[in-house]
Backbone as CSV, one residue per row, in Angstrom:
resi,resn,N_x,N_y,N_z,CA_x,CA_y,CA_z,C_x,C_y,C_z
1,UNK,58.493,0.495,22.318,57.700,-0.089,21.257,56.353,0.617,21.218
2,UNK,55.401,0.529,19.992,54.557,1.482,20.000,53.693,0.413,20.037
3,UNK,52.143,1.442,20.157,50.873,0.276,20.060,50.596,-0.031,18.774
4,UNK,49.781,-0.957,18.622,49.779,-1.831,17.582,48.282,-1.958,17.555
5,UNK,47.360,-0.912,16.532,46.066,-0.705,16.065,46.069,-0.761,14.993
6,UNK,44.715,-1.233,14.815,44.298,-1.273,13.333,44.378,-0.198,12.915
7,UNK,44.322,0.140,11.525,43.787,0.936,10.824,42.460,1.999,10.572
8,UNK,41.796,2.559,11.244,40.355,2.857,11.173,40.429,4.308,9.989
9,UNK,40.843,4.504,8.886,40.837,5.859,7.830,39.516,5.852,7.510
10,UNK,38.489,7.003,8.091,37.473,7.375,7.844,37.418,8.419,6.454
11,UNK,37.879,8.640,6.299,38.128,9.891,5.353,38.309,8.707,3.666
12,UNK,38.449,7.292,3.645,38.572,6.838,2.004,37.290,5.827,1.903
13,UNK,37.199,5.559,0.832,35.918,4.570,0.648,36.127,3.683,1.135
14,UNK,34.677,3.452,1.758,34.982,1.775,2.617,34.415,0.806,0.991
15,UNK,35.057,-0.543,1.825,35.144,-1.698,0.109,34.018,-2.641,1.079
16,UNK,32.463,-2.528,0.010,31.572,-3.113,1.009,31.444,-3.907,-0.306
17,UNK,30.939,-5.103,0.050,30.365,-6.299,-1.006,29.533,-6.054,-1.655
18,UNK,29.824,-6.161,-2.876,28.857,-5.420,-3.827,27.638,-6.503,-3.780
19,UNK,27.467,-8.123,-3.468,26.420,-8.631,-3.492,26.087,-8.432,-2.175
20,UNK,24.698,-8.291,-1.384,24.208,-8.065,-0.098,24.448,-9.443,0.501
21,UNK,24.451,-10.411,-0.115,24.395,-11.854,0.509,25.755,-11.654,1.707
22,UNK,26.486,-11.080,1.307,27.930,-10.980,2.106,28.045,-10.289,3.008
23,UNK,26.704,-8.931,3.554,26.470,-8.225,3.903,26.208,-8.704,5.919
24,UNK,25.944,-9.755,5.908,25.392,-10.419,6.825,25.494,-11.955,6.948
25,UNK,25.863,-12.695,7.803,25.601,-13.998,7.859,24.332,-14.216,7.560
26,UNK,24.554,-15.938,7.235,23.267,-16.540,6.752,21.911,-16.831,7.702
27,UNK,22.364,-16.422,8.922,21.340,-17.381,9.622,21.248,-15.632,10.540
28,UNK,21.192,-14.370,9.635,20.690,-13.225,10.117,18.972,-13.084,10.157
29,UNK,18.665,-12.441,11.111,16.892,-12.521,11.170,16.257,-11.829,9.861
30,UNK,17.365,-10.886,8.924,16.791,-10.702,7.757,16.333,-11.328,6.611
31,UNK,17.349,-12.187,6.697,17.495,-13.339,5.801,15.918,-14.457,5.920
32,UNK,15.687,-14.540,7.327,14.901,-14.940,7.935,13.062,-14.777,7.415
33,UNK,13.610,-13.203,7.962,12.383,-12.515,7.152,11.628,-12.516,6.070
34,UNK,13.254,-12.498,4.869,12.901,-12.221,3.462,11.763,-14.097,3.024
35,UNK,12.744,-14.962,3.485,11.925,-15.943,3.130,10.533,-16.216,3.332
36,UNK,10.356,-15.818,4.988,8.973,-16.422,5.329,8.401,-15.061,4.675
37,UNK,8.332,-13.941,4.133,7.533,-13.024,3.289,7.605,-13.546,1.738
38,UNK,8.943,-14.023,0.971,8.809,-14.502,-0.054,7.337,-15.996,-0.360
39,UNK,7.315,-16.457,0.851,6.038,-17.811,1.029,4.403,-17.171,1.163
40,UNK,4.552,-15.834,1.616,3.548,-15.132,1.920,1.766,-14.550,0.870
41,UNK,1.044,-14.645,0.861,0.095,-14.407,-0.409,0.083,-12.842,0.234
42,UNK,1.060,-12.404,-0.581,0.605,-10.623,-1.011,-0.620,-10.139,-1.850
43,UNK,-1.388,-10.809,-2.015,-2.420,-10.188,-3.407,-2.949,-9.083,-2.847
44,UNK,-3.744,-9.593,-1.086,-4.394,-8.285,-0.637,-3.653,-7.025,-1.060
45,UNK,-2.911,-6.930,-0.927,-1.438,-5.626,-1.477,-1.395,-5.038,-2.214
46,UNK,-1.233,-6.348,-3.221,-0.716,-6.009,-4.548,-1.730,-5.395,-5.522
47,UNK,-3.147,-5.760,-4.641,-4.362,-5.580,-5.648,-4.333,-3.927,-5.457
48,UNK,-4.339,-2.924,-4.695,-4.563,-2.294,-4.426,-3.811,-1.043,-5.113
49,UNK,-2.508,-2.081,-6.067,-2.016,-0.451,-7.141,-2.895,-1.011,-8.167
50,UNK,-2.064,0.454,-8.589,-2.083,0.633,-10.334,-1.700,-0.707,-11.448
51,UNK,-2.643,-1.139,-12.169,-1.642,-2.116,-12.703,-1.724,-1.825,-13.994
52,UNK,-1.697,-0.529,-14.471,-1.407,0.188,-15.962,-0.047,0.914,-15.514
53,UNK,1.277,0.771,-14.813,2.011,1.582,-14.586,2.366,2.689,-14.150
54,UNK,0.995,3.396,-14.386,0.979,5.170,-13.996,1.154,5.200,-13.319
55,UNK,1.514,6.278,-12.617,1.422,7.269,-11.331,3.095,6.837,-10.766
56,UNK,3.398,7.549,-9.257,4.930,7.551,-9.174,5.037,6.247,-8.416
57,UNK,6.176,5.314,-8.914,6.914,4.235,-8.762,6.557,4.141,-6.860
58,UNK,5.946,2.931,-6.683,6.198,2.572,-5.367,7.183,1.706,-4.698
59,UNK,7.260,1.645,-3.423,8.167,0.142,-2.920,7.267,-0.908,-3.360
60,UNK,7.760,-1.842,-3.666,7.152,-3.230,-3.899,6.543,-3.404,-2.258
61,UNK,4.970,-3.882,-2.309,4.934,-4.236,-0.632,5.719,-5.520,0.014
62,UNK,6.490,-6.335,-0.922,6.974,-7.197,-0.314,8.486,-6.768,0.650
63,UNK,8.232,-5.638,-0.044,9.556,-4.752,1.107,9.194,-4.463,2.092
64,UNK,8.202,-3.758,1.976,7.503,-2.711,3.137,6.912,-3.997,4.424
65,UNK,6.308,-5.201,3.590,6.011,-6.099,4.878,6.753,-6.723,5.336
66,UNK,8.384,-6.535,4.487,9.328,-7.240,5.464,10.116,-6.651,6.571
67,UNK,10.018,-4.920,5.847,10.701,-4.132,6.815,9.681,-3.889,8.099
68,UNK,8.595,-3.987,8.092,7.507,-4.040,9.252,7.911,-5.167,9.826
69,UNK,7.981,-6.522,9.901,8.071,-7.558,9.933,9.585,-7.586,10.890
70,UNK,10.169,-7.140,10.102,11.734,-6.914,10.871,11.910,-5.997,11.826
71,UNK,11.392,-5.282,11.662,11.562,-4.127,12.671,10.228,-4.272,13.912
72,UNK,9.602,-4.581,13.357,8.945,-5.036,14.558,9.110,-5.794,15.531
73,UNK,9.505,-7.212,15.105,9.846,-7.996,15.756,11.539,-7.469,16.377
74,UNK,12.479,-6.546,16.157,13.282,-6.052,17.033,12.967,-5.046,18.066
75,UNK,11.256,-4.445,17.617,10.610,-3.958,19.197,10.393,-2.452,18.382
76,UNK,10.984,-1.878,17.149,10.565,-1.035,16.581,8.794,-0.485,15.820
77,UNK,8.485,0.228,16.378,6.518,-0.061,16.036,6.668,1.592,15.815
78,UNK,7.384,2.706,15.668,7.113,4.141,15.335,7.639,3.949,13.819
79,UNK,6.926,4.637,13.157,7.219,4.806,11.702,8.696,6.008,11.455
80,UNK,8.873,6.795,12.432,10.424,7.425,12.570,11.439,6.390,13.005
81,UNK,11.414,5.549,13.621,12.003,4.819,14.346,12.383,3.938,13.237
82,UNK,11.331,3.456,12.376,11.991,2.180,11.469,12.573,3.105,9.987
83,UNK,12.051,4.422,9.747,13.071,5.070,8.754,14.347,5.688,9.444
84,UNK,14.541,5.431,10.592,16.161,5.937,10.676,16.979,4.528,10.681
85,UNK,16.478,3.633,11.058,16.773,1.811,11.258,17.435,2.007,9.635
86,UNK,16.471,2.498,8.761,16.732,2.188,7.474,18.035,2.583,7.016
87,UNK,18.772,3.779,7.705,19.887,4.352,7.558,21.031,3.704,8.488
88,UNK,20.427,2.875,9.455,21.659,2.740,10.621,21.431,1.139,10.644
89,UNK,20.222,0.614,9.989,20.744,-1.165,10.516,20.522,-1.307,9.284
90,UNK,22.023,-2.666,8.973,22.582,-3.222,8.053,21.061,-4.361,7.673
91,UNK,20.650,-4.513,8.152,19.345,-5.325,7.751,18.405,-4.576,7.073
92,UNK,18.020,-3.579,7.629,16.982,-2.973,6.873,17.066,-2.864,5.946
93,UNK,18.895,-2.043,5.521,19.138,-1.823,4.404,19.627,-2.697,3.282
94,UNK,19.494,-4.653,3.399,19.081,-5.391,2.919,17.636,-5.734,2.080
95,UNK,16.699,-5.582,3.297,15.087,-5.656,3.339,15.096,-4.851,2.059
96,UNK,15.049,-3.545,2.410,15.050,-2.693,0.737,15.701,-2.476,-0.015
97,UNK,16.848,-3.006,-0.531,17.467,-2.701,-1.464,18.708,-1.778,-1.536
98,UNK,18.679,-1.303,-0.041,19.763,0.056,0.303,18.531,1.248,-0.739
99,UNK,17.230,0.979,-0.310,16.942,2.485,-0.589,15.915,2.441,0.731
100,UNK,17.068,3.593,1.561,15.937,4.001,2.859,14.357,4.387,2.617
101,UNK,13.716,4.488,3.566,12.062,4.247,3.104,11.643,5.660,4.425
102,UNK,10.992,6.536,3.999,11.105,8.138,4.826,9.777,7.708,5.403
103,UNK,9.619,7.894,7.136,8.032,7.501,7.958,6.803,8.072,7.340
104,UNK,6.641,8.774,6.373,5.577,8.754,5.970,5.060,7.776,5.434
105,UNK,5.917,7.384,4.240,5.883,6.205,3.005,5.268,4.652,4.216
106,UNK,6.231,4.465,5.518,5.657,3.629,6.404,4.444,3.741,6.940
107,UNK,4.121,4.949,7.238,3.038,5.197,7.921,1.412,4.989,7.392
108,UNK,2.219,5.455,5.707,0.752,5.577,4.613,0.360,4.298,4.606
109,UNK,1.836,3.542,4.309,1.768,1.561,4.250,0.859,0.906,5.105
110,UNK,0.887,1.403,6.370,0.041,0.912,7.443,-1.440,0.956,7.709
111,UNK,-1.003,2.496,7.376,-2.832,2.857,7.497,-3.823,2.060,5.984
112,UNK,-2.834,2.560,5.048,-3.757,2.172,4.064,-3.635,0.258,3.797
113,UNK,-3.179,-0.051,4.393,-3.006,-1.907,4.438,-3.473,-2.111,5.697
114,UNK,-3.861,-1.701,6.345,-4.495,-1.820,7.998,-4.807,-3.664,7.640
115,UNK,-6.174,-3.841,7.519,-6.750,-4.986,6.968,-5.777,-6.107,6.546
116,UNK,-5.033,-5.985,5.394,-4.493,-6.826,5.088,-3.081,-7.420,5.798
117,UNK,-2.416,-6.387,6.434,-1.717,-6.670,7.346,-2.114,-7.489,8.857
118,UNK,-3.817,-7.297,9.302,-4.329,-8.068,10.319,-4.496,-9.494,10.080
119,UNK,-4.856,-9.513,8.312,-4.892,-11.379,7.693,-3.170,-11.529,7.803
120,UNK,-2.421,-10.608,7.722,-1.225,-11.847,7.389,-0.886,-12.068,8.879
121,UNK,-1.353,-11.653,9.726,-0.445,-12.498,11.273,-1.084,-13.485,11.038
122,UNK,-2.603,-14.238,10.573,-2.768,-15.601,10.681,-2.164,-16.559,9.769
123,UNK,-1.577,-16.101,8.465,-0.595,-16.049,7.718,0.608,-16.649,8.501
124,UNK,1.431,-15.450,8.753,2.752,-16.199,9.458,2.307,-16.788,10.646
125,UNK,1.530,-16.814,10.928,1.432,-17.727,12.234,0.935,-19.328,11.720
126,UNK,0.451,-19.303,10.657,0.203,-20.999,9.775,1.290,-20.977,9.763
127,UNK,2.387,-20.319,9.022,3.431,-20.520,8.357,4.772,-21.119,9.547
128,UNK,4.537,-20.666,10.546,5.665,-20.900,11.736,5.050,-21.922,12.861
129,UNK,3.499,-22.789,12.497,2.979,-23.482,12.977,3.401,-24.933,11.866
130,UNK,3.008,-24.669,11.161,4.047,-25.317,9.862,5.240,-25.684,10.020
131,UNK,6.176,-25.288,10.471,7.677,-25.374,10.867,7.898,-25.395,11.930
132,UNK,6.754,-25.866,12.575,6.516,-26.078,14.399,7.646,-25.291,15.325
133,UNK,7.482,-23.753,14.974,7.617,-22.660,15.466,7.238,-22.277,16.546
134,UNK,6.131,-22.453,16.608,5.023,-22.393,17.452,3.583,-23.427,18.428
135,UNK,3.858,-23.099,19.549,2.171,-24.107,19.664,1.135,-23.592,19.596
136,UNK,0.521,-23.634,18.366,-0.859,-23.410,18.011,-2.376,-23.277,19.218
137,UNK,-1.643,-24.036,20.334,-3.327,-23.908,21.393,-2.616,-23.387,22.190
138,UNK,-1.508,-22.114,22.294,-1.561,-20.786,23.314,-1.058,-19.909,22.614
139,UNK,-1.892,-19.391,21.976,-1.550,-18.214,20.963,-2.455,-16.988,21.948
140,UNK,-1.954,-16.092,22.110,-2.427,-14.833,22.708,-2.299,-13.572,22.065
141,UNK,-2.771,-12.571,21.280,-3.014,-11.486,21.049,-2.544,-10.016,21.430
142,UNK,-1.436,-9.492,21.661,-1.350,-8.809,22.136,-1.762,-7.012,21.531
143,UNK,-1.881,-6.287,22.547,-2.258,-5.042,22.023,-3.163,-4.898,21.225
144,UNK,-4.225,-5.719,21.262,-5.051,-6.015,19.973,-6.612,-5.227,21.214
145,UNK,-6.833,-4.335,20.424,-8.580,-3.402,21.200,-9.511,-4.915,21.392
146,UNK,-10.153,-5.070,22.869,-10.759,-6.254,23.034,-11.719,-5.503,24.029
147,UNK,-13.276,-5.831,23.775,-13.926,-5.474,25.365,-13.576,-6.652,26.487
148,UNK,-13.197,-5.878,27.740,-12.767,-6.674,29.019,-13.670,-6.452,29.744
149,UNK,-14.279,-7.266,30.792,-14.769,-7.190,31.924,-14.411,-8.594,32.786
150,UNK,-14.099,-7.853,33.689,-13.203,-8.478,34.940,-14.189,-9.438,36.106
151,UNK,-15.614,-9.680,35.400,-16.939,-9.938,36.448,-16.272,-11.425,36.299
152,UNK,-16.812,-12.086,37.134,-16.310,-13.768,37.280,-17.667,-14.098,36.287
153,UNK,-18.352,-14.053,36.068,-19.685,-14.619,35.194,-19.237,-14.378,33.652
154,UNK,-18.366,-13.071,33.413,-17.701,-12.845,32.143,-16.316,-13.952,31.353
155,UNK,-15.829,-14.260,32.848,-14.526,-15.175,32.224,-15.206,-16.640,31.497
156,UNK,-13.988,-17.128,30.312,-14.460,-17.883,29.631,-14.267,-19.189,30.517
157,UNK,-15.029,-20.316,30.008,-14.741,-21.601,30.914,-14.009,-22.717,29.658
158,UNK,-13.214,-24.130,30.207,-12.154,-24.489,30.181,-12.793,-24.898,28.417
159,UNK,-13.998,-24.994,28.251,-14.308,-26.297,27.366,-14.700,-24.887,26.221
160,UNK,-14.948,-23.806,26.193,-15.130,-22.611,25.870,-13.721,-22.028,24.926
161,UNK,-12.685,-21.820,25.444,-11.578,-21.965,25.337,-11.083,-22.710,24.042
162,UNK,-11.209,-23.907,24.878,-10.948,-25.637,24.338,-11.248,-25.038,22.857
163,UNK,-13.026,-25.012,22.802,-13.879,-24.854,21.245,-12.870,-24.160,20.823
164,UNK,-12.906,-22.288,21.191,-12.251,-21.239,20.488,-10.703,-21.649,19.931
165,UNK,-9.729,-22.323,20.461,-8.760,-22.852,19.919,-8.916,-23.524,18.398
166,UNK,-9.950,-24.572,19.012,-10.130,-25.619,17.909,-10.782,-25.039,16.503
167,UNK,-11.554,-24.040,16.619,-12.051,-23.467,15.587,-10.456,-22.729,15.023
168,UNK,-10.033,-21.808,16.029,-8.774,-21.186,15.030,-7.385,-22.051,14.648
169,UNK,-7.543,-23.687,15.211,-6.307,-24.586,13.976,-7.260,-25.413,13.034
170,UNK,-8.753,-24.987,12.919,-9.077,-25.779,11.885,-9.055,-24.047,11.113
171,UNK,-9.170,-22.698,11.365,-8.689,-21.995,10.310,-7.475,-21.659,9.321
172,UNK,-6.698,-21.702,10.365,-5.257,-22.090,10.104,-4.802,-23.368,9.134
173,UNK,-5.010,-24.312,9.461,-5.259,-25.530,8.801,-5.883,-25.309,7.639
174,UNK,-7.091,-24.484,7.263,-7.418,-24.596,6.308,-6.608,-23.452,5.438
175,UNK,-5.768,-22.440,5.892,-5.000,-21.471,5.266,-3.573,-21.838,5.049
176,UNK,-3.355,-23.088,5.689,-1.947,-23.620,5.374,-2.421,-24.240,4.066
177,UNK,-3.290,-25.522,4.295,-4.012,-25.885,2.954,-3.989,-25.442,1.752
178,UNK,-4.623,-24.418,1.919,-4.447,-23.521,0.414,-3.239,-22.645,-0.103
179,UNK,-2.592,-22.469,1.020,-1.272,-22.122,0.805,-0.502,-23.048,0.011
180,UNK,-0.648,-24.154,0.091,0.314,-25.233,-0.320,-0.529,-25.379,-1.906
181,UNK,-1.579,-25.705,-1.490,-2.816,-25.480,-3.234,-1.531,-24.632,-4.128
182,UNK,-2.007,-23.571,-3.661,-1.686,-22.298,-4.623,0.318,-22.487,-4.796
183,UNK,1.045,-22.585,-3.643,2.509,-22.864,-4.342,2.553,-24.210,-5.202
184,UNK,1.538,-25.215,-4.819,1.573,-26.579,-6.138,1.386,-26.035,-7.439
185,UNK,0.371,-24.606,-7.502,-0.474,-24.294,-8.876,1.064,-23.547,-9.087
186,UNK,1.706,-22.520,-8.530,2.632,-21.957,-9.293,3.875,-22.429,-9.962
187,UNK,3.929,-23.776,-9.272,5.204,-24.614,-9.660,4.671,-25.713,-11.219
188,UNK,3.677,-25.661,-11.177,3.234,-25.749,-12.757,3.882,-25.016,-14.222
C-alpha cells in the first residue's frame, strides 16, 4: 500500500479568499490592531499632508501606525525587518491592503512622525486602561533616553512616585475624556 499525502502542487494558483476577513481568525492580533488604531485620533498625521491632492499618493497613516503597532509589538523595531514581514506575514499583509510597504517609506514614517507617534503611546495606553488592559500605577517606559544617576540622594521617594503616577491618570483620564467627547461629536 502506498503513503497517503496530501496534495502540495506548487506550480498552480493557490485559491486564497478574496475577502481578507477569511484570511485569519477573528481573535488574530491584527484584527486586534486594526480596531484599537481605527479608535485612535490620527489628526497629528493626517495634518501633515497635502490636502489639495497633489504630489505622489501616500499610505494612509492609519496603515503605517498599524503596521508599526503590529510589528512592534511581535518584537520587530528595524524598518527592513517590518518590509520583508510585509511579504512573509499574513498579517501585515492584511494591515495594508496586500500592498507591501519598502523600509524607506517606514523609516521616513518614523522620523518624520517622531512626535506624534510619542503622543499616541499615551493614546493606546488610555485606550487599554479603558478596557482594563492594563494597571495604570506601574506603567514603566522602556528604551525611552532618561538622565540616570545611581546616587541614593537622586532616587525618587514613595510619596514622589505616588504624586508622579497621579498626575499621569489624571492625564490619561483627561485624554480618555475627550476621546469619548470627540467619538459622541462624530456619531452626530
Amino acid at each position: 500500500m502506498g503513503s497517503n499525502f496530501l496534495v502540495c502542487d506548487h506550480e498552480r494558483d493557490l485559491e486564497m479568499p478574496r475577502n481578507a476577513r477569511d484570511w485569519l481568525p477573528p481573535e488574530h492580533l491584527c484584527w486586534k490592531v486594526l480596531e484599537v488604531v481605527g479608535e485612535l485620533d490620527l489628526s497629528a498625521f493626517e495634518r501633515s499632508y497635502r490636502a489639495d491632492g497633489q504630489g505622489g499618493a501616500a499610505y494612509p497613516p492609519a496603515n503605517l501606525v498599524g503596521l508599526l503597532l503590529y510589528c512592534y509589538s511581535k518584537g520587530m523595531r528595524s524598518s527592513r525587518q517590518i518590509e520583508r514581514a510585509c511579504w512573509d506575514d499574513v498579517g501585515c499583509r492584511v494591515i495594508t491592503g496586500n500592498r507591501p510597504v519598502d523600509h524607506s517609506t517606514v523609516a521616513r514614517f518614523v522620523r518624520r512622525h517622531r512626535e506624534a507617534l510619542k503622543a499616541l503611546f499615551v493614546q493606546v495606553l488610555a485606550l487599554c486602561g479603558q478596557r482594563g488592559l492594563v494597571n495604570l500605577s506601574a506603567v514603566a517606559i522602556d528604551g525611552s533616553p532618561m538622565e540616570a544617576n545611581a546616587s541614593r540622594g537622586s532616587n525618587q521617594r514613595l510619596q514622589r512616585l505616588e504624586e508622579a503616577i497621579s498626575r499621569c491618570q489624571v492625564e490619561i483620564h483627561e485624554l480618555m475624556e475627550g476621546a469619548r467627547a470627540q467619538r459622541r461629536g462624530r456619531g452626530r
